[in-house]
Backbone as numpy.savetxt, mean C-alpha at the origin, in Angstrom:
# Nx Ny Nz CAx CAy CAz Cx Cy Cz
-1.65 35.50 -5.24 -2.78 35.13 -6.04 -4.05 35.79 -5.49
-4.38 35.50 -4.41 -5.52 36.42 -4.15 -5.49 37.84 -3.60
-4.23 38.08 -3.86 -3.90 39.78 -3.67 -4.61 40.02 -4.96
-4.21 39.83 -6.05 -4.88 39.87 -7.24 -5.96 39.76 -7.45
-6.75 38.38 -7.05 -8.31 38.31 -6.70 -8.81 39.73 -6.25
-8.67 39.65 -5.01 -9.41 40.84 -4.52 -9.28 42.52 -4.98
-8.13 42.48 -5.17 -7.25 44.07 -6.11 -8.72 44.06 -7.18
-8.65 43.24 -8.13 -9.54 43.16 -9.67 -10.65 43.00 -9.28
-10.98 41.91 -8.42 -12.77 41.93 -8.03 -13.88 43.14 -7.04
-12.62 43.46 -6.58 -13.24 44.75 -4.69 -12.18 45.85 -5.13
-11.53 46.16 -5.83 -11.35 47.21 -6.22 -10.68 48.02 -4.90
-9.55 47.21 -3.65 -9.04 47.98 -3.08 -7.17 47.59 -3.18
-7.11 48.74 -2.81 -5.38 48.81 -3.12 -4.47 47.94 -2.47
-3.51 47.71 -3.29 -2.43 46.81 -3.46 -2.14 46.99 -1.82
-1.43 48.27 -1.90 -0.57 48.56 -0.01 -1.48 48.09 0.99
-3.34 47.98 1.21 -3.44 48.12 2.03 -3.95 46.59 2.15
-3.75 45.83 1.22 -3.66 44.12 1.38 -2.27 43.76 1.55
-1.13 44.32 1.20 -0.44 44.37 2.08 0.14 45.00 3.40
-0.85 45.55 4.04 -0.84 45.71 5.23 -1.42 44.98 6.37
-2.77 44.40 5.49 -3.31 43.38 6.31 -2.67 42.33 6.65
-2.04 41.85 5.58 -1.15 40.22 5.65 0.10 40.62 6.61
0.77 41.81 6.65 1.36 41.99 7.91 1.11 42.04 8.89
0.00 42.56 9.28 -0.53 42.62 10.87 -1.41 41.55 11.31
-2.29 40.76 10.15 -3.05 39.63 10.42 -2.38 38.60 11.68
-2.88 37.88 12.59 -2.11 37.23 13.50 -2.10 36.21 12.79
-2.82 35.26 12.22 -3.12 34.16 11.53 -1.83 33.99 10.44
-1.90 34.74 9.37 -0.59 34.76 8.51 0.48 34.84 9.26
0.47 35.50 10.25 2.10 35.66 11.21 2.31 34.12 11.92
1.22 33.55 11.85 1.31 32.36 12.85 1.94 31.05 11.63
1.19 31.66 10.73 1.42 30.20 9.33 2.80 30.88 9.01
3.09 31.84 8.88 4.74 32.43 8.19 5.81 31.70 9.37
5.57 31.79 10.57 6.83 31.84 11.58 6.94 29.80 11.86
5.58 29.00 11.53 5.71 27.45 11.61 6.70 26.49 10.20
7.65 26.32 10.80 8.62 25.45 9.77 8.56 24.06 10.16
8.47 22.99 9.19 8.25 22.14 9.68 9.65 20.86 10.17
9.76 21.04 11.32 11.30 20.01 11.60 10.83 18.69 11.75
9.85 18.30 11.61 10.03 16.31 11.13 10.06 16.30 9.63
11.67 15.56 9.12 11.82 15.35 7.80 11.61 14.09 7.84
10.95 13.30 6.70 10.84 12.00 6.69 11.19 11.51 5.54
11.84 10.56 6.11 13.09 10.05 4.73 12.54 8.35 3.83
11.74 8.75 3.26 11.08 7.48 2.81 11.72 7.01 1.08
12.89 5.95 1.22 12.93 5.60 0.18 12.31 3.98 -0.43
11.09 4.21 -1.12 10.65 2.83 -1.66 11.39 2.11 -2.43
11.09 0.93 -2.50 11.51 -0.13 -3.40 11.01 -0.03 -4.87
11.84 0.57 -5.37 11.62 0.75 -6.62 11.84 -0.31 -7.71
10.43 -1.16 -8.24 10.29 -2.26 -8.62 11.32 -2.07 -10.38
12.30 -3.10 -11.16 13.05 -2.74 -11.99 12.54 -3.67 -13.24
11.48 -4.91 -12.61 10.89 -5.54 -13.67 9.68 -6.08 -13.10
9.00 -6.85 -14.23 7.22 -6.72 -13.19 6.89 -7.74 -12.08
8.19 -8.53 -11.84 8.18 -9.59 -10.62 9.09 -9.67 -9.82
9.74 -7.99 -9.33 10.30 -8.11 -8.50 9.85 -7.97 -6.62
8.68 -6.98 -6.81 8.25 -7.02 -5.50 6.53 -7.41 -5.45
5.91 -7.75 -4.57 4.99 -8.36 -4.57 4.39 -7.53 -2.96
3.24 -7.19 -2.37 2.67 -7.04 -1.29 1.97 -7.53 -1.32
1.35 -8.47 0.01 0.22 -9.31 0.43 -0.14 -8.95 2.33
-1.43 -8.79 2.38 -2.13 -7.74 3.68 -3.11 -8.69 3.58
-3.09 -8.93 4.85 -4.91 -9.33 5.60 -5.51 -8.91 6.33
-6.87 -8.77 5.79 -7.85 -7.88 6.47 -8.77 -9.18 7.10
-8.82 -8.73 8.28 -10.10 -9.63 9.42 -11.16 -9.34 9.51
-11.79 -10.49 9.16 -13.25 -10.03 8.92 -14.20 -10.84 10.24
-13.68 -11.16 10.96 -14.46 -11.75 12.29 -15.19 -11.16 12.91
-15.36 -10.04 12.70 -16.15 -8.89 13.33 -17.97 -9.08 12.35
-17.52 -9.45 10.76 -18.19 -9.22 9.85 -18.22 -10.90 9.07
-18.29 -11.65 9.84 -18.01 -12.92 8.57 -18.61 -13.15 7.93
-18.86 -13.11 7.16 -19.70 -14.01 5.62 -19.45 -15.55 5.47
-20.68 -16.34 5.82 -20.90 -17.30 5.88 -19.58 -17.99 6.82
-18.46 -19.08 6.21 -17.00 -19.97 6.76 -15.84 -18.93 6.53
-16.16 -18.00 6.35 -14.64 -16.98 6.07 -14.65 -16.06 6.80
-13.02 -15.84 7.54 -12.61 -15.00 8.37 -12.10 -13.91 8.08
-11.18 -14.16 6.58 -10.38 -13.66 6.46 -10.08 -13.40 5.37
-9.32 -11.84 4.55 -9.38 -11.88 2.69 -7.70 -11.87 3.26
-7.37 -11.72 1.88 -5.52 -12.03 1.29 -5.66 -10.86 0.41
-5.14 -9.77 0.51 -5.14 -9.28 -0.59 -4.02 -8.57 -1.16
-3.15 -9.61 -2.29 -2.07 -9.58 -2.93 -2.21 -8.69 -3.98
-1.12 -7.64 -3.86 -0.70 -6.64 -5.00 0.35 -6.85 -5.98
0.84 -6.55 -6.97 1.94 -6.61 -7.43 2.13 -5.29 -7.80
3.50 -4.56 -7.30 3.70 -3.06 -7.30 4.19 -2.53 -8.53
4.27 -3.38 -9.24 4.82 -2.72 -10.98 3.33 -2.53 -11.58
2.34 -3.26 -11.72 1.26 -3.19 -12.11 -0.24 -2.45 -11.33
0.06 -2.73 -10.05 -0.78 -2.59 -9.05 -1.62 -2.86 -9.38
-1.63 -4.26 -9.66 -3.05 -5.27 -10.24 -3.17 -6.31 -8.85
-4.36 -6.08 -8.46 -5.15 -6.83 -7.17 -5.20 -8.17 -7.54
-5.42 -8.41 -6.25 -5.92 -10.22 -6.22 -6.60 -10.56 -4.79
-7.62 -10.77 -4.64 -8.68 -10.73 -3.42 -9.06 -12.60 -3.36
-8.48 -13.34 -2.52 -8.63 -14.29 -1.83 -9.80 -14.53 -0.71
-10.48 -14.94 -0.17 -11.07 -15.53 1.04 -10.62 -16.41 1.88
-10.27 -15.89 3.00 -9.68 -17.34 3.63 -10.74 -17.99 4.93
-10.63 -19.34 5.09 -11.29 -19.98 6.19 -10.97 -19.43 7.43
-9.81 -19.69 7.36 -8.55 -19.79 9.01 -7.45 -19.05 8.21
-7.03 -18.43 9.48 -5.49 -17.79 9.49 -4.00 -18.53 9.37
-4.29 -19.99 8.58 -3.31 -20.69 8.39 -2.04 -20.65 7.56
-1.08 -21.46 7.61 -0.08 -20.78 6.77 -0.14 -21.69 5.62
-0.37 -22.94 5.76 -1.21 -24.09 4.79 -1.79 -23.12 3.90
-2.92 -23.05 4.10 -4.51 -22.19 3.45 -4.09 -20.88 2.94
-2.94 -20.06 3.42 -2.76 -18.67 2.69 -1.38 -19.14 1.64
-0.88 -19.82 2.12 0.46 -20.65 0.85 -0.66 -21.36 -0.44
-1.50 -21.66 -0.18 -2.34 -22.54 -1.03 -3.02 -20.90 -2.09
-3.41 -20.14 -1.20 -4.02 -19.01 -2.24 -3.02 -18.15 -2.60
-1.98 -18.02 -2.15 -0.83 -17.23 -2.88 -0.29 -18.21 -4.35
-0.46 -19.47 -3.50 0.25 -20.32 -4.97 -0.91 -19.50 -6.49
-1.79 -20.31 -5.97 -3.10 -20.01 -6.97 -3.16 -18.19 -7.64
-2.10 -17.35 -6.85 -2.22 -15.92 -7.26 -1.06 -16.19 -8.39
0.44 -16.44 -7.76 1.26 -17.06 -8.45 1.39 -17.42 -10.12
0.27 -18.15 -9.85 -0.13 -19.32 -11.25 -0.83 -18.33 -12.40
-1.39 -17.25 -11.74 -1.96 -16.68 -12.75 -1.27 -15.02 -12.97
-0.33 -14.79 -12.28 0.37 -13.09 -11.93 2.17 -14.05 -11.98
2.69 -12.57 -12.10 4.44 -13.31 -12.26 4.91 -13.81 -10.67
5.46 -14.88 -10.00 6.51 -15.38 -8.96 6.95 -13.87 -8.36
6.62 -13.12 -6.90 7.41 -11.87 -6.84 9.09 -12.25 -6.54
10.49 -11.41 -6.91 11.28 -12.12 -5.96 11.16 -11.60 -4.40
10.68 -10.77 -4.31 10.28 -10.38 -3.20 8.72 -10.29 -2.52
8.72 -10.91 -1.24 7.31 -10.72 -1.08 6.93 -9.82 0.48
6.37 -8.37 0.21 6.22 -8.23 1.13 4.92 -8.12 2.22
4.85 -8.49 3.61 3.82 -8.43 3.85 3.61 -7.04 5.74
2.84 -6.07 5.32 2.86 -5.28 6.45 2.36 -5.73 7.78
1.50 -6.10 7.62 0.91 -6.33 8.96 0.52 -7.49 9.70
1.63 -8.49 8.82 1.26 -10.03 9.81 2.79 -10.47 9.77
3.14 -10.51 10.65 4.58 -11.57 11.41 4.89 -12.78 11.34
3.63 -13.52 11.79 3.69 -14.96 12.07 3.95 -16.09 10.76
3.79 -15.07 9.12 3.53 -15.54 8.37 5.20 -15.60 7.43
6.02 -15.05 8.54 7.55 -15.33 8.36 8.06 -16.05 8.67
8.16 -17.45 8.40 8.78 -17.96 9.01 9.16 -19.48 8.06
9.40 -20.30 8.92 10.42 -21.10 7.67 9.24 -22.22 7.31
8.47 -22.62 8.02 7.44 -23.40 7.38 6.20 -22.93 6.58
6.16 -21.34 6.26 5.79 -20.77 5.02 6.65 -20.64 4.09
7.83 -20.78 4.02 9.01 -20.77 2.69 8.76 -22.41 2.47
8.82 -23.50 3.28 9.54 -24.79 2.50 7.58 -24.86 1.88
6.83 -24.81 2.40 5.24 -25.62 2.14 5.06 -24.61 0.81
5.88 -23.17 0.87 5.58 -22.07 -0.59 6.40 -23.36 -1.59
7.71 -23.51 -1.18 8.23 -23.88 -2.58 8.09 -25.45 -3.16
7.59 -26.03 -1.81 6.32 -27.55 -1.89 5.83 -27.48 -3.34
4.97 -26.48 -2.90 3.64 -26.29 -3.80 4.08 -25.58 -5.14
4.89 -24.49 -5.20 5.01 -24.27 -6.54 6.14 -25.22 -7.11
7.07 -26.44 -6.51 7.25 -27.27 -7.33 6.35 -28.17 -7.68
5.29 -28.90 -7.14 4.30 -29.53 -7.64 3.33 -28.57 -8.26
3.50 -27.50 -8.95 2.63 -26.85 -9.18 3.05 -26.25 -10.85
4.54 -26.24 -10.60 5.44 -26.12 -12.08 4.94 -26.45 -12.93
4.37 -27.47 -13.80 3.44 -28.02 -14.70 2.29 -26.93 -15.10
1.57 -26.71 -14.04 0.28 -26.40 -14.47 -0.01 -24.64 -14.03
1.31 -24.50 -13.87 1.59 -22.72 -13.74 1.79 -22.17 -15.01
2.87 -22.78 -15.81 3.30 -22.59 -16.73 4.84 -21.95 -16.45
5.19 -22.15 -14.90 6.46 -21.87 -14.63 7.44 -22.99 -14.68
8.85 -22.90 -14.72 9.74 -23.78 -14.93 10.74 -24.00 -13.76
């Protein structure tokens, strides 16, 4: 492509732009680098709009605004339609309580994933999740 550029615009010959790109060290350096880290990334490829769900918290303790530490911020990957929470505390109470409330208004994910918090695996965030969206069945509009 820019053999062409320059051929039509500067008016010098074909051979002796290709002579440069042979002897150039720079092109010899980009021609001879292959790249050997292959990375094998297969996503979860969502098959209906509530199958996977991502939820990430960002800390804001550095920056708080007024009683809040902390946002929630739940994706759903078929839509990649947001949902931005505030939280008090880093509780599992208080983030089950704003996931319900995401829930109620976005589809149940069957999957929920979350990158960068651990602690929020565990079995007294599953029974207090399904607490709440059975007392919550009614006024979700879920069954």
């Amino acid at each position: 492509m820019y053999e062409y550029f320059i051929r039509d615009n500067y008016h010098v010959l074909s051979a002796l732009i290709v002579l440069f790109v042979r002897l150039c060290a720079i092109c010899q350096d980009n021609r001879g680098r292959k790249s050997t880290l292959k990375v094998i990334h297969r996503p979860i490829i969502p098959e209906n709009v509530g199958l996977l769900g991502q939820a990430d918290f960002v800390d804001l303790q550095t920056c708080q605004n007024k009683d809040y530490q902390h946002i929630v911020n739940y994706q759903g990957c078929f839509g990649k339609f947001v949902f931005l929470r505030a939280l008090k505390f880093k509780r599992a109470v208080e983030v089950v309580e704003h996931l319900v409330q995401i829930f109620c208004v976005h589809v149940l994910p069957h999957i929920l994933h979350t990158k960068n918090v651990r602690e929020f695996v565990n079995k007294h965030l599953f029974t207090s999740m399904h607490r709440l969206l059975n007392s919550h069945a009614g006024k979700c509009g879920t069954s």
